[in-house]
C-alpha positions as CSV (number, residue, x, y, z in Angstrom):
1,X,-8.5,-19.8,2.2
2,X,-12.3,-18.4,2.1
3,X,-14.2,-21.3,-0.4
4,X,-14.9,-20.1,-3.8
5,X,-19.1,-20.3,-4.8
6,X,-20.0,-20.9,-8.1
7,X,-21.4,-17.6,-8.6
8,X,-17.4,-16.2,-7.7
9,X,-14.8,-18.7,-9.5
10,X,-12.3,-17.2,-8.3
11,X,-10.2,-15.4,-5.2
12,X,-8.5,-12.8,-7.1
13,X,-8.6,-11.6,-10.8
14,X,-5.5,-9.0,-11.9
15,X,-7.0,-6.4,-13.8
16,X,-4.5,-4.5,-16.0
17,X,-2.0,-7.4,-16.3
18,X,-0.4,-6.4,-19.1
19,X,0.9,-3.5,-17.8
20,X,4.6,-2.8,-16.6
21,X,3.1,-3.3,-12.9
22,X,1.1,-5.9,-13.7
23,X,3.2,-8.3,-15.0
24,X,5.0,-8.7,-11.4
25,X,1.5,-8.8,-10.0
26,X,0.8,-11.9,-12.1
27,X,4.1,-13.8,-11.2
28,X,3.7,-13.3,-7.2
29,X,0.2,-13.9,-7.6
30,X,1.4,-17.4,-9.5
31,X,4.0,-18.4,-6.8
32,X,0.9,-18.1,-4.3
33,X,-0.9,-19.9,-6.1
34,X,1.7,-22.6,-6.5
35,X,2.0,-22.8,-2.8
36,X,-1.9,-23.5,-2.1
37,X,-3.1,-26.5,-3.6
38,X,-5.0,-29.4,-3.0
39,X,-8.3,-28.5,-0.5
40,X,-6.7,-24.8,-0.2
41,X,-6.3,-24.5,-4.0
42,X,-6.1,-20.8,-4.7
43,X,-8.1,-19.9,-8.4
44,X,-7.3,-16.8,-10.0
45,X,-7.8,-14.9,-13.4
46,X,-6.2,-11.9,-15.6
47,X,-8.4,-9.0,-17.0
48,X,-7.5,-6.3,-19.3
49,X,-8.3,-4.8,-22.5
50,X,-6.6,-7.1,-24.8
51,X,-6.7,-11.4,-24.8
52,X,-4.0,-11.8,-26.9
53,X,-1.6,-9.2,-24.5
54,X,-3.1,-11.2,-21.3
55,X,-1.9,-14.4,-22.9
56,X,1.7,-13.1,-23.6
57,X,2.0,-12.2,-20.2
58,X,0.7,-15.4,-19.1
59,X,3.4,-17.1,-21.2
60,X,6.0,-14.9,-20.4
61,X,5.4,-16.0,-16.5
62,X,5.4,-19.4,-17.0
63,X,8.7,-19.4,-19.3
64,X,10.0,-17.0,-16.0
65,X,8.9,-19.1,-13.5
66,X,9.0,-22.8,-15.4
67,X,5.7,-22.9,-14.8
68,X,4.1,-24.4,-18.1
69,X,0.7,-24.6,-16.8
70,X,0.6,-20.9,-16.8
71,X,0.1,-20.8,-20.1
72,X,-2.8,-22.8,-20.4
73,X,-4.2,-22.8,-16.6
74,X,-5.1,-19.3,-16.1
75,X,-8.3,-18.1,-17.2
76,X,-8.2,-14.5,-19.1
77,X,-11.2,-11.8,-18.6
78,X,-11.5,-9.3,-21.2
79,X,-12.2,-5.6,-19.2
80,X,-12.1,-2.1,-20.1
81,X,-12.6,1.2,-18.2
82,X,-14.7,2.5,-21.0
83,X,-17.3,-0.3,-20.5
84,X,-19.1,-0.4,-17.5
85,X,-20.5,-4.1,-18.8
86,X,-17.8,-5.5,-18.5
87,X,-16.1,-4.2,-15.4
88,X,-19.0,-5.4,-13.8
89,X,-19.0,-8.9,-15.4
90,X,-15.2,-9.1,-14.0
91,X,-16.2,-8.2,-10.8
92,X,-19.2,-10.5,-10.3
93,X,-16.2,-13.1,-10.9
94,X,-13.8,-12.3,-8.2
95,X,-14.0,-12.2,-4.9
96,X,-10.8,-9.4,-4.7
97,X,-9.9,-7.0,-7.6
98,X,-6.1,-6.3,-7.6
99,X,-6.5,-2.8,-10.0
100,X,-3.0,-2.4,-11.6
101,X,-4.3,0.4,-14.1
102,X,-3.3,3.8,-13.7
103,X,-3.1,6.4,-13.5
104,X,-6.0,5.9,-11.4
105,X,-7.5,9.8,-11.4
106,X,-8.1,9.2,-15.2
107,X,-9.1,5.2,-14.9
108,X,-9.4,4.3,-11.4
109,X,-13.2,5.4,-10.5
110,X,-15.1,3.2,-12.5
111,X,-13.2,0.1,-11.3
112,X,-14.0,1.3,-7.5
113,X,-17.4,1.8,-8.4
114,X,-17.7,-1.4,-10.2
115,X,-16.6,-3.4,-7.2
116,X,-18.6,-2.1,-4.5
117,X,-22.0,-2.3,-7.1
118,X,-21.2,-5.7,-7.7
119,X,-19.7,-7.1,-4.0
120,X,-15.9,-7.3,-4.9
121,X,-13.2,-6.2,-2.8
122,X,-10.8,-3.5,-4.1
123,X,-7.0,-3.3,-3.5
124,X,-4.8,-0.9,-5.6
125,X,-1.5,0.6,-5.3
126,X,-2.3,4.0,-6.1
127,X,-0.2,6.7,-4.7
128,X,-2.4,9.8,-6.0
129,X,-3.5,11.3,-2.7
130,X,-6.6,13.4,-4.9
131,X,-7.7,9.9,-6.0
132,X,-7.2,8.0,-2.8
133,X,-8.9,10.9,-0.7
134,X,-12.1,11.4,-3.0
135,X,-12.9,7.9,-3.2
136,X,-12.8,7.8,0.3
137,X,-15.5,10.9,0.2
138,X,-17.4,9.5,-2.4
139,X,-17.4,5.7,-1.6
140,X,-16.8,5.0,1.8
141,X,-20.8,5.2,2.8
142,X,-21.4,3.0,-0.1
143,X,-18.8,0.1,0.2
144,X,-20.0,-0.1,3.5
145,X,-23.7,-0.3,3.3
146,X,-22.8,-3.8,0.6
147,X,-19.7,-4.6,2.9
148,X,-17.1,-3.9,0.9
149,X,-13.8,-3.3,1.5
150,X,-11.6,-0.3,-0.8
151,X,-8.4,-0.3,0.5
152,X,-5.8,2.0,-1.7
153,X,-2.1,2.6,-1.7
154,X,-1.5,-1.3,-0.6
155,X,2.2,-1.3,-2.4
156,X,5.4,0.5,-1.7
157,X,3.0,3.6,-2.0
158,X,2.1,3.4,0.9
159,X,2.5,-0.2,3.1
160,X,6.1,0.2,4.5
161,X,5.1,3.8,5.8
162,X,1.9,3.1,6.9
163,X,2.4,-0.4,8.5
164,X,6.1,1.0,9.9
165,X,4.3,3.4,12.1
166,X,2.0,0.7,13.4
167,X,4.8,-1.3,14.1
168,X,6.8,1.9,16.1
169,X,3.8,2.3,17.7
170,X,3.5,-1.2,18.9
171,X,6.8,-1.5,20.5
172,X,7.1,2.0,22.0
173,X,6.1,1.1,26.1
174,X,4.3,4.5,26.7
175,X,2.8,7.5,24.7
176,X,4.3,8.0,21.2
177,X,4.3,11.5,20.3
178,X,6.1,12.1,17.2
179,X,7.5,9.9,14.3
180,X,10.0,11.3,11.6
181,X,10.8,8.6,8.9
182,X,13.9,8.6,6.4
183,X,14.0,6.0,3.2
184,X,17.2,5.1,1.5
185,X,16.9,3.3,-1.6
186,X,20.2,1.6,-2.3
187,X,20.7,0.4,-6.4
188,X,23.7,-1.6,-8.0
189,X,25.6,-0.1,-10.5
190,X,23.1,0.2,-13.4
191,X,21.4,2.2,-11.0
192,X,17.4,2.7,-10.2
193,X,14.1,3.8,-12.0
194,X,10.3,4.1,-12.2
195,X,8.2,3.5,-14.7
196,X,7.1,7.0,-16.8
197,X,2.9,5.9,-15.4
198,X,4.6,6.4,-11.8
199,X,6.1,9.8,-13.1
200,X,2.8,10.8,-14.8
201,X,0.5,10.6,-11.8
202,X,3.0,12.6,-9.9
203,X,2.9,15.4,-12.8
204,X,-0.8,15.5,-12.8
205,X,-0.8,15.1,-9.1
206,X,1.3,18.0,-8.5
207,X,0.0,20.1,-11.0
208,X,-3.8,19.9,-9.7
209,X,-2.8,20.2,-6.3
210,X,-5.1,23.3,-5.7
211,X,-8.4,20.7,-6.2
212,X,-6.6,18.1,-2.9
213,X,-7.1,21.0,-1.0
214,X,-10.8,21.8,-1.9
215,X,-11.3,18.4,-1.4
216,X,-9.8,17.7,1.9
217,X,-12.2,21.0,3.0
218,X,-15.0,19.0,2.3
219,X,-14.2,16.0,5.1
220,X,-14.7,19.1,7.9
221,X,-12.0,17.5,9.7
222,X,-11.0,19.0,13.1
223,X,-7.1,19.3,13.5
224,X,-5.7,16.1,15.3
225,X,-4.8,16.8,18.9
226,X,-0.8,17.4,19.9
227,X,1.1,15.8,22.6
228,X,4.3,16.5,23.6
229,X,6.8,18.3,21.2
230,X,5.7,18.6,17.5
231,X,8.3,17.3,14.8
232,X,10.4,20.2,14.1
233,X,10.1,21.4,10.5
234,X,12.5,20.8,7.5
235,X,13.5,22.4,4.4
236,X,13.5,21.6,1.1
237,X,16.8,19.2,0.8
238,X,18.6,19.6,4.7
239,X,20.9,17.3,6.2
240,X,19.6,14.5,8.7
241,X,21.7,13.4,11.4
242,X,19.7,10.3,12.2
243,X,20.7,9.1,9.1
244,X,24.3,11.1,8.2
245,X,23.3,12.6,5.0
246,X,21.0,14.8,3.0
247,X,17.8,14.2,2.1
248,X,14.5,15.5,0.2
249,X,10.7,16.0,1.9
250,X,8.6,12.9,0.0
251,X,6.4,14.2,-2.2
252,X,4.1,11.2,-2.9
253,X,1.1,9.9,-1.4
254,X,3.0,8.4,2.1
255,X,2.5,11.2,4.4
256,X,-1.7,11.5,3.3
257,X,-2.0,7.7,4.1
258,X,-0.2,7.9,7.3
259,X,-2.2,10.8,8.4
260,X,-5.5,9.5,7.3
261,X,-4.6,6.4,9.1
262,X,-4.0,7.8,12.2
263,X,-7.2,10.2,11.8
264,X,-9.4,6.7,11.7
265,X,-6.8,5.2,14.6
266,X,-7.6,8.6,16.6
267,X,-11.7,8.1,16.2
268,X,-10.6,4.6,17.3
269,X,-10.0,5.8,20.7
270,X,-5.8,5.2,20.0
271,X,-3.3,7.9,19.8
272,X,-1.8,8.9,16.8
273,X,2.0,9.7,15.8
274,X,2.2,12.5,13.0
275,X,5.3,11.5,10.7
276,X,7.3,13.0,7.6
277,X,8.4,11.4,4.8
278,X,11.4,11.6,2.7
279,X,12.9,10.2,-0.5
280,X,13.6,10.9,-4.1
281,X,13.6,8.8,-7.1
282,X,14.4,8.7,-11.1
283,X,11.7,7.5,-14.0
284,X,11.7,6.2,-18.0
285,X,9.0,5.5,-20.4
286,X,10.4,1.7,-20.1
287,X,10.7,1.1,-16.6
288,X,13.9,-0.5,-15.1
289,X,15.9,-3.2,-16.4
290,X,15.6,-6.2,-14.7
291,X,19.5,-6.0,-13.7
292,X,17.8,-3.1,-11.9
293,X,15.5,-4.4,-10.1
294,X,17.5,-7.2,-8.4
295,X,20.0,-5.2,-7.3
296,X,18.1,-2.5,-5.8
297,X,16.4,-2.5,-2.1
298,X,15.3,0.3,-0.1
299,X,15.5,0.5,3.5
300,X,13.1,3.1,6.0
301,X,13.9,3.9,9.3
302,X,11.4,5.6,11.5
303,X,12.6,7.7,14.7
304,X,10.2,8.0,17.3
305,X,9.9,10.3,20.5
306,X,7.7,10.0,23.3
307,X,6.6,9.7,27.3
308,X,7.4,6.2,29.3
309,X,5.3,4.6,30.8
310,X,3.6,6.2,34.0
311,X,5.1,9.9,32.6
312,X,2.5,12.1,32.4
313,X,2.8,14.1,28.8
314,X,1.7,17.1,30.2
315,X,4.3,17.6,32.8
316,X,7.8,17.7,30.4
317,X,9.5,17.2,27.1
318,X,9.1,13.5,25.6
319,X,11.8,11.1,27.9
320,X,11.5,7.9,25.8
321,X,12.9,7.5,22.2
322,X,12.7,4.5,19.5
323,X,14.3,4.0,15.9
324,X,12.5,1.0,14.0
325,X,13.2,0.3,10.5
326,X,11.5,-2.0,7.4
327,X,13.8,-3.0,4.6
328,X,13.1,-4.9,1.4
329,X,13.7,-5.6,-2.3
330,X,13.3,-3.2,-4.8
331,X,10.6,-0.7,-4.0
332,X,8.4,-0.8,-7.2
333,X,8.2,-4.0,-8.9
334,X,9.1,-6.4,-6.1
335,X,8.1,-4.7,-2.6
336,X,5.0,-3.4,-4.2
337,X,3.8,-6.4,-5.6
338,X,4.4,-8.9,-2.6
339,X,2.7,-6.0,-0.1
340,X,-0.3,-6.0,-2.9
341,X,-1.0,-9.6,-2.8
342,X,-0.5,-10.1,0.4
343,X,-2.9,-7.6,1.0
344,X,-5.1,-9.4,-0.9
345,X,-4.4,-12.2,1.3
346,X,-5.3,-10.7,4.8
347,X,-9.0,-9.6,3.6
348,X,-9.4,-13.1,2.0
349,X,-8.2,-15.0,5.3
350,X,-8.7,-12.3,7.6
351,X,-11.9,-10.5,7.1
352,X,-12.9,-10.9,10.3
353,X,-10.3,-8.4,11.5
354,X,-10.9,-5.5,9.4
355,X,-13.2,-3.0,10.4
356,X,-16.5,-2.5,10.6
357,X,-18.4,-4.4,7.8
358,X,-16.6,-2.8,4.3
359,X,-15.7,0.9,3.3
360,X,-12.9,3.1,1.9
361,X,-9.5,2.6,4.1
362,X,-6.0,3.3,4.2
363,X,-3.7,-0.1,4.3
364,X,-3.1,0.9,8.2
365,X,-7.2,1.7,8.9
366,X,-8.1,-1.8,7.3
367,X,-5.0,-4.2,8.6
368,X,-4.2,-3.0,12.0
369,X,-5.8,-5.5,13.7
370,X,-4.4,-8.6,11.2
371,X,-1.4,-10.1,10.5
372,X,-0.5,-8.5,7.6
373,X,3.4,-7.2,9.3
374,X,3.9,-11.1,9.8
375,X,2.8,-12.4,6.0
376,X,4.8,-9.1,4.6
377,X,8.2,-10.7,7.3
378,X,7.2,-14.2,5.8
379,X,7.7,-12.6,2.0
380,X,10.9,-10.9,1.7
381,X,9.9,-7.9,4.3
382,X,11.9,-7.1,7.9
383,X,10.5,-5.4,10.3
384,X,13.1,-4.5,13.7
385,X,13.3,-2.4,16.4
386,X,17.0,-0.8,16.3
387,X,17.2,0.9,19.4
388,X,15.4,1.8,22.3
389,X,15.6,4.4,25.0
390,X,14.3,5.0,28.1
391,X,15.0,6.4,31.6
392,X,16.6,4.3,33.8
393,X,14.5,2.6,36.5
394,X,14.9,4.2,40.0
């Protein structure tokens, strides 16, 4: 673990614990916690608008987790949005920001802009492709000049895509062309929901959807080369035979983090995939029950096409195929919150891995050179290659 100075007392501070999110953030961050003591004791703190909400949350996760020192071991930070003071006194404290406060196109900026003024790593698990996208424009020259790292999406939006095409692409033996990716969610019988905040940034996102494409104009990004045979186009709810039933085009952030990842991989010198992303999902002003949450999982499996190796892409249709999948708990208050801490994790152990010296990055731009896919297995994630063709050996 990276030692602590006295001028930041601590590795990670939660801002927006109170929320529905942020609770779960707080309880993984605490079972981290409890499993690095001694020399590697891990010190963390809570932020958000209100002490006496921080400190029901704290209490409510040590009665969880029989954890009594929660209660009384945790420091609290009181932060706002509205006041710039204090975000920046919260992140002069930290040396990671998990930002839990959405949705982030109305409250996310000046916690970005906080951290990089004051030297504190960003993580969030934002899956607003407008906010993600403009902070990149905005930021990224910025967070890099005071090495910085912003790394968005870092929960269910958008780690098991992102990181699952890394992983395809790491066990396909030649050139991987094309990558289409199907996710089941599977729930017990009280069924499945997100919280209304999810549903809300999806309304707003959808509804301003004109300004993502004035935006994404202003990068001036050439189109991404083609090889091989493009992923063949689907309609609005079709039937897939990789997976033996119908399904829905996702219409979250997933397929704008994939593709901006393999963009940065692409500048990189690697060669990018270009996936699709489906799902669907059902959202209340209260959020799932917690009957909910432990009996629902989700499941993605990733079908990839492509040329062996020593099979030049120019001279054929792709010869080589692969079908990987990632499956874990429930997608938005387990999955996300064990891919967001241990995101937070990788850039405290591993910043030597990440790029560069700081900036604005997708989850797959910042932690494809780490061993995030192993912490993530370690935590409740699997990772698997479930098939593999190629032509036989002459």
């Amino acid at each position: 673990m990276e030692v602590v100075t006295s001028s930041r007392p601590y590795h990670i501070v939660i801002f927006g614990a109170s929320g529905f999110t942020g609770k779960f953030v707080v309880e993984e961050v605490a079972r981290y916690a409890a499993d690095n003591t001694g020399e590697n004791r891990f010190r963390w703190a809570v932020a958000g608008r209100s002490r006496q909400r921080l400190k029901g949350v704290l209490n409510q996760a040590a009665d969880r987790l029989a954890m009594p020192e929660l209660s009384t071991g945790v420091d609290i930070i009181e932060a706002d949005v509205s006041s710039k003071e204090s975000l920046s006194i919260m992140c002069q404290q930290g040396l990671v920001i998990l930002n839990c406060v959405g949705p982030y196109r109305f409250y996310g900026e000046p916690v970005v802009a906080a951290c990089v003024e004051n030297g504190a790593h960003y993580i969030d698990i934002c899956g607003e492709p407008q906010f993600l996208e403009r902070m990149q424009l905005d930021y990224h020259a910025k967070a890099l000049e005071r090495g910085v790292y912003v790394i968005g999406s870092c929960g269910f939006d958008s780690i098991p895509a992102d990181l699952g095409i890394l992983y395809t692409q790491s066990n396909f033996k030649g050139t991987l062309t094309a990558v289409e990716s199907f996710l089941t969610i599977s729930s017990g019988p009280e069924g499945s929901c997100g919280h209304d905040a999810t549903w809300q940034s999806a309304v707003y996102g959808f509804a301003d959807s004109s300004a993502l494409h004035k935006l994404r104009r202003k990068f001036g990004h050439k189109p991404l080369p083609v090889v091989g045979t493009k992923v063949r186009p689907r309609g609005f709810v079709f039937f897939s035979k990789e997976i033996v039933q119908y399904a829905i085009p996702f219409m979250g952030s997933d397929p704008s983090v994939v593709k901006r990842t393999q963009r940065f991989l692409y500048q990189e010198e690697c060669r990018s995939p270009f996936p699709r992303f489906f799902s669907f999902g059902l959202f209340s002003k209260a959020g799932p029950t917690i009957n909910q949450i432990e009996d629902t999982c989700f499941n993605m499996m990733f079908f990839g096409e492509g040329y062996s190796e020593g099979t030049d892409p120019l001279q054929g249709p792709p010869n080589a195929k692969i079908c990987t999948e990632v499956m874990g708990a429930e997608p938005g208050y387990v999955a996300t919150v064990i891919a967001m801490v241990q995101a937070a994790v990788t850039v405290l152990k591993e910043k030597h891995s990440l790029p560069r010296r700081g900036g604005v990055y997708t989850p797959g731009s910042a932690f494809y050179k780490t061993s995030l896919i192993d912490r993530l297995h370690n935590h409740g994630f699997k990772f698997s290659v479930r098939s593999y063709e190629e032509p036989a050996k002459p």
